[in-house]
C-alpha positions as CSV (number, residue, x, y, z in Angstrom):
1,X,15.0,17.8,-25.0
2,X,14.4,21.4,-24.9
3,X,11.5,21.1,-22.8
4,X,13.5,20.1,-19.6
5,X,15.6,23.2,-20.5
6,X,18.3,21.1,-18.9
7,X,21.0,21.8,-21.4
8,X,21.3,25.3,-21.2
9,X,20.4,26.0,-17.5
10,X,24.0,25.3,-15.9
11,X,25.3,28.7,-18.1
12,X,25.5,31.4,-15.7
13,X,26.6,34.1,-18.6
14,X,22.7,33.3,-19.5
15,X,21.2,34.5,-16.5
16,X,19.0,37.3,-17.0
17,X,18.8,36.9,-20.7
18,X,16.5,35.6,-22.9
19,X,16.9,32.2,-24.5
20,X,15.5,31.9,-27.4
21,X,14.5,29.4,-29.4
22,X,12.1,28.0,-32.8
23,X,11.4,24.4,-33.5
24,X,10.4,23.0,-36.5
25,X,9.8,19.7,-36.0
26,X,6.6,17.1,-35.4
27,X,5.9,16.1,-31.9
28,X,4.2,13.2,-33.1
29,X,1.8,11.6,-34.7
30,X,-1.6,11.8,-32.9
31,X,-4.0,14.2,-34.4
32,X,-6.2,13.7,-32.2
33,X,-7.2,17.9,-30.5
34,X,-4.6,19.0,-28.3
35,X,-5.3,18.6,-24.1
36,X,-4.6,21.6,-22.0
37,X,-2.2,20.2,-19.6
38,X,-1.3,22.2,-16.4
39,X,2.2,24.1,-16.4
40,X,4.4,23.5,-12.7
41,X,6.0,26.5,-11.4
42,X,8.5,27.9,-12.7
43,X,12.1,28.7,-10.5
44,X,14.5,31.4,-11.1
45,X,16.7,28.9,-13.3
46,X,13.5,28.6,-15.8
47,X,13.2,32.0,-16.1
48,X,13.6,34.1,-19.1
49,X,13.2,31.3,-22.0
50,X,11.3,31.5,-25.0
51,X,10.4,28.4,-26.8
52,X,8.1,28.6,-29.8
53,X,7.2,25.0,-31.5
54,X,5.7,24.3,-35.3
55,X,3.1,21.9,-33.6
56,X,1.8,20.8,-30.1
57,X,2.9,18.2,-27.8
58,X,2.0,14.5,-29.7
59,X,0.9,16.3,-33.4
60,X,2.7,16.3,-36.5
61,X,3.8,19.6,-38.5
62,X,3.2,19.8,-42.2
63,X,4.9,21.4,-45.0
64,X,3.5,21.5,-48.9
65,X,5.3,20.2,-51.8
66,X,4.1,22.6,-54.1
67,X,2.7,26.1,-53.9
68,X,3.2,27.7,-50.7
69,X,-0.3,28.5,-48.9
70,X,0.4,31.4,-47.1
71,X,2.3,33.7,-50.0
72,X,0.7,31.9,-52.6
73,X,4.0,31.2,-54.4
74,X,5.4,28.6,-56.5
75,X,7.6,27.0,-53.5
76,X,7.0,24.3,-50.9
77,X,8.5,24.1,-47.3
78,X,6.8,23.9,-44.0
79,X,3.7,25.9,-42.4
80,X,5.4,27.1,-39.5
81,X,8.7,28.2,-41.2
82,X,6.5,30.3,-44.1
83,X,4.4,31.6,-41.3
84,X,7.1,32.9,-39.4
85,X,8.8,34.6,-42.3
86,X,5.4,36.0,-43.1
87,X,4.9,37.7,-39.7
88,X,8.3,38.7,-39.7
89,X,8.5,40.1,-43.3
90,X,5.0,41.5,-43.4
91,X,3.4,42.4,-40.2
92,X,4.6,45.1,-38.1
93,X,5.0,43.5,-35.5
94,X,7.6,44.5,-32.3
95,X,6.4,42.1,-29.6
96,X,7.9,38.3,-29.5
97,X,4.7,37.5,-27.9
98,X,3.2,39.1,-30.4
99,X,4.6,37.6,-33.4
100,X,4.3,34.3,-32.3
101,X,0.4,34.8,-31.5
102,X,0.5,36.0,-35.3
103,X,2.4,32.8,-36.0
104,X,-0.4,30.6,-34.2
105,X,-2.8,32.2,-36.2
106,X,-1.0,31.4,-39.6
107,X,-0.6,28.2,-39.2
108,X,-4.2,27.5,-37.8
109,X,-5.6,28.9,-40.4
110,X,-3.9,26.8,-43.0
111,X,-5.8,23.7,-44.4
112,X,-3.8,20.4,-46.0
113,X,-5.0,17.2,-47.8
114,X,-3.5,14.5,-46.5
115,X,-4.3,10.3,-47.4
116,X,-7.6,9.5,-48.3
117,X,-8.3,13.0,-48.6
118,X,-8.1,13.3,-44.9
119,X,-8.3,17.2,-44.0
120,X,-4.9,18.4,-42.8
121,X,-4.7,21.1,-39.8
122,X,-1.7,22.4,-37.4
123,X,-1.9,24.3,-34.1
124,X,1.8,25.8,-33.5
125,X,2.2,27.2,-29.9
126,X,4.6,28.9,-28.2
127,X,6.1,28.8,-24.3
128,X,7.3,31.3,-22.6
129,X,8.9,32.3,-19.2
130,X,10.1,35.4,-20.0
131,X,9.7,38.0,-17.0
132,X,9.7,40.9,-19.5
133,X,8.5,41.8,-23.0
134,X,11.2,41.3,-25.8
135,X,10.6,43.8,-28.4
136,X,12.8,43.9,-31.6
């Protein structure tokens, strides 16, 4: 898994750079509200990584089979991926952090039906140990 960040923390032409990366995928099934959960320290190998995630930890990620919420258009896909595109395509925005608070707000703000007309919601999130600000 990504969260470890084992994979890519043995590259040394990484150090000092930011490693990016945005995940589309559920983290589960529980829908039960989110916990806060304490972060550990972070070493000099964990630095600079940017890790941005279409749900929490143990929550699933939606997408719509028919009109897409956000633009209002005739296409389905996920939440995350629209709202991303949207805050990329639309906001003027020049801050990763940024951006991926506008994200979090998206999302959140979209609204599903799901079986037995159970209401649908999402919480994206994002993790970051960058020591600097990433602007684009």
């Amino acid at each position: 898994e990504l969260d470890s960040f084992s994979k890519l923390l043995g590259c040394p032409l990484l150090t000092g750079k930011p490693k990016m990366a945005f995940i589309q995928c559920c983290r589960g099934e529980c829908t039960a509200p989110p916990q806060v959960v304490e972060g550990g320290s972070h070493s000099s190998e964990q630095s600079d990584f940017f890790l941005s995630y279409a749900s929490v930890p143990g929550a699933p990620s939606y997408r719509s089979l028919f009109p897409n919420p956000i633009e209002q258009q005739e296409c389905g896909g996920a939440w995350y991926i629209h709202a991303l595109h949207d805050a990329i395509m639309t906001k003027n925005i020049r801050s990763i952090n940024s951006l991926n608070s506008e994200v979090n707000f998206i999302v959140a703000e979209q609204q599903g039906v799901g079986r037995n007309n159970a209401v649908l919601k999402q919480c994206s999130m994002f993790l970051s140990t960058l020591r600097y600000q990433v602007h684009f």
